[in-house]
C-alpha positions as CSV (number, residue, x, y, z in Angstrom):
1,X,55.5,140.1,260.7
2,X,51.7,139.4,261.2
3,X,49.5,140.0,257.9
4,X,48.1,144.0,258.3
5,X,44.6,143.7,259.4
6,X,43.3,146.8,261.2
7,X,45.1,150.0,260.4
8,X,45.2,153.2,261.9
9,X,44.8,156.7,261.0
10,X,46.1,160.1,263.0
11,X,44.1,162.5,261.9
12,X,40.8,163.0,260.2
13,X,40.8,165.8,258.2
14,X,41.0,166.0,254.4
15,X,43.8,163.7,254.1
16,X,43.0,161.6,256.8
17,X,39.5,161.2,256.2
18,X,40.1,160.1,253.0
19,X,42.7,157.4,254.1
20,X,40.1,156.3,256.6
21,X,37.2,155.7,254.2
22,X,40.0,154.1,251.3
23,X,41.4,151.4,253.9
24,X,37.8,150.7,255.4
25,X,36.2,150.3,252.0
26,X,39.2,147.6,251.6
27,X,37.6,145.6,254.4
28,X,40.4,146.9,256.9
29,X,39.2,147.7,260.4
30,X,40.1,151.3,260.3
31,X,40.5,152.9,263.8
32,X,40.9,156.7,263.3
33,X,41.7,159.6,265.7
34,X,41.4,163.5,265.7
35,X,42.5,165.8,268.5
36,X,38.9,166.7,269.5
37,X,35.4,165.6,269.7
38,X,34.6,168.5,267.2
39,X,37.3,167.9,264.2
40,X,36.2,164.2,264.7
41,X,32.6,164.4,264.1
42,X,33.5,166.7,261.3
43,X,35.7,164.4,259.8
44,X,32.7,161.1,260.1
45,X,30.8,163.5,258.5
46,X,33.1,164.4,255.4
47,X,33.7,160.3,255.3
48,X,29.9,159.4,255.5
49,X,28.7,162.5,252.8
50,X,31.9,160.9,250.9
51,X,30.4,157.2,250.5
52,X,27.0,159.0,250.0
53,X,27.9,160.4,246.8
54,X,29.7,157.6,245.5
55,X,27.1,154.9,246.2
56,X,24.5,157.9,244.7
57,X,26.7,158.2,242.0
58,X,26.6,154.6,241.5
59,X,30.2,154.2,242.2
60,X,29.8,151.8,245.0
61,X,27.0,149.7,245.9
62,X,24.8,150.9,249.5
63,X,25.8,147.9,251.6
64,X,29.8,148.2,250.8
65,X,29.0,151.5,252.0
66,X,27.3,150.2,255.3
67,X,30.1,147.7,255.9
68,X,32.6,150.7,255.1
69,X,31.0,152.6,257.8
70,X,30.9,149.7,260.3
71,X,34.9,149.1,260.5
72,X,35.8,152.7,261.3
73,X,36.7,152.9,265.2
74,X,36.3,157.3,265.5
75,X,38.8,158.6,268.5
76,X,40.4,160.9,271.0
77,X,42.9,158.6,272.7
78,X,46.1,157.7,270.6
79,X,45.8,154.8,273.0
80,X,43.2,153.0,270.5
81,X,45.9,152.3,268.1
82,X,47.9,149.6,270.5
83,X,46.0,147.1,268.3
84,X,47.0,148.3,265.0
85,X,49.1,146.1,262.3
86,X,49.2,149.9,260.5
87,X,49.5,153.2,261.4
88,X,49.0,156.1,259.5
89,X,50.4,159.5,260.4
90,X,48.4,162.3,258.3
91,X,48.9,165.6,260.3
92,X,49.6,168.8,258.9
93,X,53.4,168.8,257.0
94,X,54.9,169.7,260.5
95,X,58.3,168.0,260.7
96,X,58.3,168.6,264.7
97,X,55.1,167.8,264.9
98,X,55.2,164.6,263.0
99,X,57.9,163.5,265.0
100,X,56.0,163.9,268.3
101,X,53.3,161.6,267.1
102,X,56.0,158.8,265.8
103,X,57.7,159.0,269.2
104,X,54.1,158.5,270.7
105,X,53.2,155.9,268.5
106,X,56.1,154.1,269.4
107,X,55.2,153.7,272.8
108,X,52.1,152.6,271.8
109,X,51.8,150.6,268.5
110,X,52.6,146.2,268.6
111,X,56.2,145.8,268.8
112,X,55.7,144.9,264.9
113,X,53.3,147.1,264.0
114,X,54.6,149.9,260.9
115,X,54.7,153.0,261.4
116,X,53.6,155.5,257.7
117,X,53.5,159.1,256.9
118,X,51.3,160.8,254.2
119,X,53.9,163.3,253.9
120,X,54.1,164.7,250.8
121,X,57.9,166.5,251.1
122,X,59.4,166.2,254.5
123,X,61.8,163.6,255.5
124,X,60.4,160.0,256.5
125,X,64.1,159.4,257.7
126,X,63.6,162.1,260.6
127,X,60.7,160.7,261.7
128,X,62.1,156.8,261.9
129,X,64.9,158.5,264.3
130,X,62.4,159.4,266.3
131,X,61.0,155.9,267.3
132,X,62.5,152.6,268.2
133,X,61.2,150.6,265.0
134,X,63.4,152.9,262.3
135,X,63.4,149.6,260.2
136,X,59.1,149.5,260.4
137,X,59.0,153.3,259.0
138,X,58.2,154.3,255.6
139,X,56.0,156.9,253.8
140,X,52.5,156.3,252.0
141,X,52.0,159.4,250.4
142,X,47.9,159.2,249.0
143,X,47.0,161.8,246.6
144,X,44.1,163.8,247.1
145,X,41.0,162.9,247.0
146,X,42.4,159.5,248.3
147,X,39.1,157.8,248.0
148,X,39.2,158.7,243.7
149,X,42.7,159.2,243.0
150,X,44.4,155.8,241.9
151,X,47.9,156.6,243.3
152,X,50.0,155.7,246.1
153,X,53.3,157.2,246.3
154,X,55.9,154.9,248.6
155,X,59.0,156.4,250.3
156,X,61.7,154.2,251.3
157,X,64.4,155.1,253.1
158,X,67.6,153.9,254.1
159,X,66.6,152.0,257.0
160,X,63.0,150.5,255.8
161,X,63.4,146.7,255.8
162,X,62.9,144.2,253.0
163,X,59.5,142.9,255.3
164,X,58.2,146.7,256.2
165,X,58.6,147.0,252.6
166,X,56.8,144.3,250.9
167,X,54.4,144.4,253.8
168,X,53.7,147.7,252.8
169,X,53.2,147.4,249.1
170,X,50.8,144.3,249.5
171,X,48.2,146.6,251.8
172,X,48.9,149.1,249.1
173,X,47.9,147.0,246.5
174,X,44.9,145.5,248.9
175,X,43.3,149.1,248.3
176,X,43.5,148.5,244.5
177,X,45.9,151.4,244.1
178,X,49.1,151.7,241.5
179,X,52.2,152.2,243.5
180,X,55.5,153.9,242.8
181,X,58.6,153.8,244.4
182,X,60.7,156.7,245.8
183,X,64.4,156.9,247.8
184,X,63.5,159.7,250.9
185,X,64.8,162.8,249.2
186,X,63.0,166.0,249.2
187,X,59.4,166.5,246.7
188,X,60.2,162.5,246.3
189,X,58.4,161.6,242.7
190,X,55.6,163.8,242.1
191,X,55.8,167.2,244.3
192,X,59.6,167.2,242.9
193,X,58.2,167.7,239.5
194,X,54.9,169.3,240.6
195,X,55.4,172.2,242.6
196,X,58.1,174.2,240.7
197,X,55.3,173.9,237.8
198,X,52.8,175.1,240.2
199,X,54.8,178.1,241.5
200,X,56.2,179.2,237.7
201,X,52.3,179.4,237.4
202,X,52.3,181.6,240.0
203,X,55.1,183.6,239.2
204,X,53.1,184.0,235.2
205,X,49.9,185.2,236.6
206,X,52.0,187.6,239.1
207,X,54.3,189.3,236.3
208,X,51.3,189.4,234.4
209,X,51.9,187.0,231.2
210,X,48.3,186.4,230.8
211,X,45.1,186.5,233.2
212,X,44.6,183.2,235.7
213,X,41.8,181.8,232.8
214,X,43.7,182.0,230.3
215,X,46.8,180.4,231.8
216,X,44.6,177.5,233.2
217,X,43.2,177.3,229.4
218,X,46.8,177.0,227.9
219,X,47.9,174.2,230.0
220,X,44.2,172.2,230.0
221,X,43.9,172.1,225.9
222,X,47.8,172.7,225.1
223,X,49.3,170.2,227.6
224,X,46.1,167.8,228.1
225,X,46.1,168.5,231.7
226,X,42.6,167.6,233.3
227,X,42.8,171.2,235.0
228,X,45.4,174.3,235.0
229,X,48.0,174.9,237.7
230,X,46.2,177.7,239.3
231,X,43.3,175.4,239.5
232,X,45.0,172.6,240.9
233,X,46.3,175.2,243.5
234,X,43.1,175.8,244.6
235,X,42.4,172.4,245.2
236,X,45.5,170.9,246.6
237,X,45.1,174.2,248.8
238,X,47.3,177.3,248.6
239,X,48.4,176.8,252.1
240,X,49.8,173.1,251.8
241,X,51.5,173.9,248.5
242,X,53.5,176.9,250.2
243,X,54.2,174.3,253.5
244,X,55.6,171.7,251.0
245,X,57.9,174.5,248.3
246,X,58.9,175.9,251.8
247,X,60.3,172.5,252.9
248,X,61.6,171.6,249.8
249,X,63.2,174.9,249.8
250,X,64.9,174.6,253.4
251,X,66.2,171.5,252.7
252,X,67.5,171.4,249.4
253,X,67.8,175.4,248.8
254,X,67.0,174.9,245.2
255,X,65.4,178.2,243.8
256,X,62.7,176.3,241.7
257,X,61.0,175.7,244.8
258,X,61.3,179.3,246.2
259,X,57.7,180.5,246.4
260,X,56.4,183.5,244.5
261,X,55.8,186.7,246.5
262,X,51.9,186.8,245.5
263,X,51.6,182.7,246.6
264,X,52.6,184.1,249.9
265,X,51.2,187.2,250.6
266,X,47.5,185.2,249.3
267,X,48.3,182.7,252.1
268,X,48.9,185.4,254.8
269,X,45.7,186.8,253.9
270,X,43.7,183.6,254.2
271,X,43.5,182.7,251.0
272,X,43.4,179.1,250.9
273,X,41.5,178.0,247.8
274,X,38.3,175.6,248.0
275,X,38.5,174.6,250.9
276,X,37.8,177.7,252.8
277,X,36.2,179.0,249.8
278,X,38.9,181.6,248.1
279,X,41.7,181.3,245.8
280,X,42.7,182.5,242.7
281,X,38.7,181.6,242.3
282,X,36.5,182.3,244.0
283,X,34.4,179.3,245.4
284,X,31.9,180.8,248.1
285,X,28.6,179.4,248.2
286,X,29.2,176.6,245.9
């Protein structure tokens, strides 16, 4: 298997963009795709205002910024990817979705390329059945913000080879992240442990055990948590917390990931957390 030397990325919104701008900054040529000339340019924009801060921040120094920005290919046509060593699938947490695009990429991607998910929860498994290359699939699960959070969650399943593996894990450790390991079963390592916590919050703050602050507060000072779970809700974004319980849920039909009524019924109502500005907090105008 040729070493991984320009990656792919489907999708470029906050998960994807973030992918993008981590493998570039590695000194991967990073070839990234969104469904429209619109959500594209919005992406570049989110990646370029990203590096901006950092290298304002004195995170990173202006020219690894420049040379960041020059090894991003921006696209329309999944066809740009029949280059890639690496592909990265980071779509909304769509099973039926997700499997179109791994069918798709099969037809397109090097006979050796590897095929990744971001999923956080759905089954990497089911989407290896629906190429070719089952042996070349695995999950890379980034956290969010990709570019600042230090973690890379691997999913292995059954049929992920010994070279897709270790292929895998050296481009991880390339981007200077810490890996972990999990087997392809529902949550895998962290949303198994995270999002019953998140939804108990839920569940506090709905039978009325204490006001949103103050549960926040309890968990930040009395559990050293860097924020509380409602939060972290409105950040990882009410909507993709209820997509992943809701999987979970179907799959496993364990009742610690059955969502809250009030999770839901905030969802329905557009209630998304920062990124659309309303959550449990309120974030307009900031």
């Amino acid at each position: 298997m040729p070493a991984i030397q320009r990656v792919g990325v489907v999708g470029c919104g906050l998960m994807g963009s973030g992918i993008a701008e981590v493998c570039a900054r590695a000194g991967y040529t990073t070839v990234v795709r969104e469904a429209t000339g619109e959500l594209l340019q919005s992406g570049l924009a989110r990646i370029n205002g990203s590096m901006d801060k950092a290298v304002a921040r004195g995170k990173m120094p202006a020219e690894e910024r420049d040379g960041a920005r020059a090894r991003i290919i921006g696209t329309t046509d999944m066809h740009a990817f029949d280059e890639c060593d690496l592909i990265i699938e980071a779509v909304p947490e769509d099973l039926a979705m997700k499997r179109k695009i791994f069918a798709e990429l099969d037809g397109i991607a090097p006979p050796h390329a590897i095929l990744a998910s971001n999923t956080s929860s759905l089954p990497v498994t089911d989407m290896a059945g629906a190429t070719r290359r089952p042996t070349q699939v695995l999950g890379l699960h980034f956290m969010q913000p990709a570019p600042v959070m230090p973690l890379l969650e691997m999913v292995r399943t059954f049929l992920t080879s010994e070279q897709t593996f270790q292929a895998a894990r050296q481009f991880g450790q390339n981007l200077g992240k810490t890996i972990i390991v999990s087997k392809d079963t529902p949550g895998f390592i962290v949303n198994l442990l995270l999002i019953p916590f998140l939804l108990h919050a839920v569940e506090a703050l709905e039978h009325g055990v204490a006001t949103r602050e103050d549960i926040d507060t309890g968990v930040h000072l009395g559990l050293n948590h860097p924020m509380g779970p409602l939060t972290l809700l409105d950040f990882v974004g009410l909507d993709t917390a209820l997509m992943i319980a809701d999987a979970t849920f179907e799959e496993t039909k364990d009742v610690r990931f059955a969502a809250p009524p009030l999770l839901r019924r905030m969802v329905a109502a557009g209630y998304f957390g920062r990124k659309n500005g309303k959550g449990f907090y309120d974030y307009q105008g900031k």
